[in-house]
C-alpha positions as CSV (number, residue, x, y, z in Angstrom):
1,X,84.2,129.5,-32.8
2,X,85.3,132.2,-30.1
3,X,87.9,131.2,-27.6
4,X,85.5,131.4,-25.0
5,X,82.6,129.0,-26.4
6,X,83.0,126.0,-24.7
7,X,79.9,123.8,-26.5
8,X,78.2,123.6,-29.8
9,X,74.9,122.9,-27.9
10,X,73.9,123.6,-24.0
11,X,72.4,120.3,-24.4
12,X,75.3,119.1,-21.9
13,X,75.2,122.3,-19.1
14,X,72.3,121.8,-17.4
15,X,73.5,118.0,-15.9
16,X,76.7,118.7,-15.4
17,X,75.7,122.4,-13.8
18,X,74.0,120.6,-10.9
19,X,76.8,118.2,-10.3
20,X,79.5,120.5,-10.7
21,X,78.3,123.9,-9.1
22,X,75.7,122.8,-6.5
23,X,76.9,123.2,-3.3
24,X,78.8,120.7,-1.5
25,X,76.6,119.4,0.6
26,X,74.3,118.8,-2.6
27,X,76.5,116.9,-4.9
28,X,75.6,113.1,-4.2
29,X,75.4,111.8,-7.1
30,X,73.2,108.3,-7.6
31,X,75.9,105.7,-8.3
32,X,73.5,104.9,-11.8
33,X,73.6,108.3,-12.4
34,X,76.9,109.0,-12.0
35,X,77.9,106.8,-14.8
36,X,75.1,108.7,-17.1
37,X,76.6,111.8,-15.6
38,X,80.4,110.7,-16.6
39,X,79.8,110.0,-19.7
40,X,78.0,112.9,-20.7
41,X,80.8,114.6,-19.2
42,X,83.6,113.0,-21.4
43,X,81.3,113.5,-24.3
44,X,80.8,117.2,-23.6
45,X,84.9,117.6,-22.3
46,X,86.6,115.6,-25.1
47,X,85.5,118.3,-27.4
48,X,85.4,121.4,-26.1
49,X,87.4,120.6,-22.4
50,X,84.9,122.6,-20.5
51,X,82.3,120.9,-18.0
52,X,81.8,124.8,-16.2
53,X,79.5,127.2,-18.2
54,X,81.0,130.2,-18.7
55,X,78.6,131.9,-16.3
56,X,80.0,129.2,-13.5
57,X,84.0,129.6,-14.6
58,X,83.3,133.6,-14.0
59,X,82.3,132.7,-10.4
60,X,84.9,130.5,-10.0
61,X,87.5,132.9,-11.1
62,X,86.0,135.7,-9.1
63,X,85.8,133.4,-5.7
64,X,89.5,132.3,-7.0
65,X,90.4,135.8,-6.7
66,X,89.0,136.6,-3.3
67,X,91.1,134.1,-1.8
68,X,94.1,133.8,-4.0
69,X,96.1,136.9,-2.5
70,X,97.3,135.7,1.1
71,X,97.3,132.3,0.7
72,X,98.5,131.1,-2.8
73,X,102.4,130.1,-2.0
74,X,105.3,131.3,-4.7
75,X,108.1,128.7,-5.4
76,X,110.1,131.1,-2.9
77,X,107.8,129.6,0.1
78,X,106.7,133.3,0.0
79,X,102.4,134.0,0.4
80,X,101.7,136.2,-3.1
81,X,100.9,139.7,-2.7
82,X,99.0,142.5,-4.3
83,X,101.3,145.5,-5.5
84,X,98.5,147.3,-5.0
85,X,94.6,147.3,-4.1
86,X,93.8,148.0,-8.0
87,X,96.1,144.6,-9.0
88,X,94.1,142.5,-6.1
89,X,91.2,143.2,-8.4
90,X,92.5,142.2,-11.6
91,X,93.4,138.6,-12.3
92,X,97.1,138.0,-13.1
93,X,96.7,135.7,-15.9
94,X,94.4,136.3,-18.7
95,X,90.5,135.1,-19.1
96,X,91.9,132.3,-21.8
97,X,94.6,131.1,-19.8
98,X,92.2,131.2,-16.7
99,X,89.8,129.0,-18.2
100,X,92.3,126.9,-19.4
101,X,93.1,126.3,-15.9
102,X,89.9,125.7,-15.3
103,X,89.7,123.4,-18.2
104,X,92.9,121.4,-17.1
105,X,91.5,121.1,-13.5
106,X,88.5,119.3,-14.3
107,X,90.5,116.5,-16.7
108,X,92.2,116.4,-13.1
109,X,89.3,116.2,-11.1
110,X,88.2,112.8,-12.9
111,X,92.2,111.5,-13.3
112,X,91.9,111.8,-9.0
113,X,88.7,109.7,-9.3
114,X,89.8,107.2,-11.0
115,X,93.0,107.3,-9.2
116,X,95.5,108.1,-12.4
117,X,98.5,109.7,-12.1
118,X,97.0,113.5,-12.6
119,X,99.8,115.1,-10.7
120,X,102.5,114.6,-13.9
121,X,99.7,116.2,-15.7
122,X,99.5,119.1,-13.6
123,X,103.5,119.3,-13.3
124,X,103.3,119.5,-17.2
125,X,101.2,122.2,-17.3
126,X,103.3,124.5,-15.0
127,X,106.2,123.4,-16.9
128,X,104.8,124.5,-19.6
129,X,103.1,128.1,-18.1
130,X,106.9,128.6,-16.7
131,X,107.9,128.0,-20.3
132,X,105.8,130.5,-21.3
133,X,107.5,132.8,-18.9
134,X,104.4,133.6,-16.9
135,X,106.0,134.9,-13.6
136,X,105.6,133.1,-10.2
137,X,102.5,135.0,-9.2
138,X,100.4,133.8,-12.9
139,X,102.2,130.1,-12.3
140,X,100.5,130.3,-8.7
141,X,97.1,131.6,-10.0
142,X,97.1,129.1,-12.8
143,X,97.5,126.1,-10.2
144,X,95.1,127.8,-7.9
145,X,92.3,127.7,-10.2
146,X,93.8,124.1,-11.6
147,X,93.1,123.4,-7.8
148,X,89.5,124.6,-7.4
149,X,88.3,123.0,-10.7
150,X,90.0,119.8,-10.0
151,X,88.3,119.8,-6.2
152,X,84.9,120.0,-7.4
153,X,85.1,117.4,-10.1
154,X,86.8,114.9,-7.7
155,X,84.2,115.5,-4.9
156,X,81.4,115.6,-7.5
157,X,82.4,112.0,-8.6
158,X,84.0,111.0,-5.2
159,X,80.4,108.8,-4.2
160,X,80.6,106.8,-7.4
161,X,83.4,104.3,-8.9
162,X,85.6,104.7,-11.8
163,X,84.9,101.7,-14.6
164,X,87.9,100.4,-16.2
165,X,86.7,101.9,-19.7
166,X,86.0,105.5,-17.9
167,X,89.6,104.9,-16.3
168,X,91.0,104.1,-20.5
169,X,88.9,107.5,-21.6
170,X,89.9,109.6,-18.8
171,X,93.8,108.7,-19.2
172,X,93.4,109.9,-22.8
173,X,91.8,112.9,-21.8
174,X,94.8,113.8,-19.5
175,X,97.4,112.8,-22.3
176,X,95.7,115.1,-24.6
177,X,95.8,118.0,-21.9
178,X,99.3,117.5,-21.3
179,X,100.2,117.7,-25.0
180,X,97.9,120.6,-25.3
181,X,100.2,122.5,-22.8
182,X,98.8,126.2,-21.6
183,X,97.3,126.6,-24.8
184,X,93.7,128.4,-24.8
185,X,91.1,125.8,-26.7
C-alpha cells in the first residue's frame, strides 16, 4: 500500500465527505446520525487515520497555503514569510508529512468533541516534528494544517454528544497518534 492510500475500500468516503468537506453552514449532523457517522469514522480512521479523501486533503493543503504565509506565527512571535514568490507556492513540508497533519488534526478534531485533553497530543507532535529538525516555518505549517483538520472535525461533530464508549475509542486513537509521532502512515 502507497503512502498516500488512505482506505482499502471508498466504502467509508462518501459519509464522511459530506460531513467533513460540506460547507459550514451544511454540516448539521442528525444527533442519530452522528453516532452512525462517528463510528464509521473510527472504523475508517483506526486503520488508515484518514477521514479526508485525498482529492479533499489536496484542497485543504492548497487553501492551507493561500493563507498560511502572513498569518502563521513562528516561536519568535514573528508572522512567517515567503523568501520568495516561487517558495509561497510550494508547501514547506512534504505531501506525507502534510497529510499527516492532516491525519493528526482530525484524531484532534474528535478528542475536542469529546472534550479530551488533545492539546498534549498536539504538543507531542511538534515535539516530535522539532525532533525531527523541521525548521520553525514546517513546525508552523504542520500545526496550521493540524489546525484546519482539527476545526472541521470538531465543528462537524460539535451538534451531537460524545458517548462514554466514543470518548474510551477516541482517547485510544490520540494515544496511538502520539506514539506514532510525525511518522507518514
Amino acid at each position: 500500500m502507497s503512502p498516500d492510500h488512505r482506505f482499502e475500500s471508498d466504502a467509508c468516503q462518501p459519509a464522511l465527505r459530506a460531513l467533513v468537506c460540506a460547507p459550514q453552514s451544511e454540516r448539521q449532523v442528525p444527533p442519530m446520525r452522528s453516532a452512525v457517522v462517528l463510528l464509521t469514522l473510527m472504523l475508517c480512521a483506526s486503520a488508515h487515520s484518514a477521514v479526508l479523501s485525498d482529492m479533499d486533503r489536496e484542497r485543504l493543503l492548497d487553501n492551507v497555503l493561500k493563507n498560511f504565509w502572513g498569518q502563521a506565527k513562528l516561536s519568535n512571535g514573528q508572522v512567517a514569510r515567503p523568501a520568495s514568490e516561487a517558495e509561497r507556492n510550494v508547501a514547506p513540508v512534504s505531501r506525507v508529512m502534510a497529510f499527516r497533519a492532516m491525519d493528526a488534526g482530525e484524531v484532534s478534531g474528535l478528542g475536542e468533541w469529546c472534550k479530551l485533553d488533545w492539546e498534549s497530543h498536539y504538543m507531542a507532535l511538534t515535539r516530535a516534528a522539532r525532533d525531527r529538525k523541521l525548521n520553525d516555518t514546517q513546525v508552523a505549517f504542520f500545526s496550521f494544517l493540524h489546525g484546519a483538520a482539527q476545526g472541521s472535525i470538531a465543528s462537524a461533530m460539535a451538534k451531537s454528544s460524545c458517548t462514554d464508549d466514543q470518548r474510551a475509542k477516541v482517547q485510544q486513537m490520540l494515544e496511538h497518534s502520539k506514539r506514532r509521532g510525525v511518522e507518514g502512515t
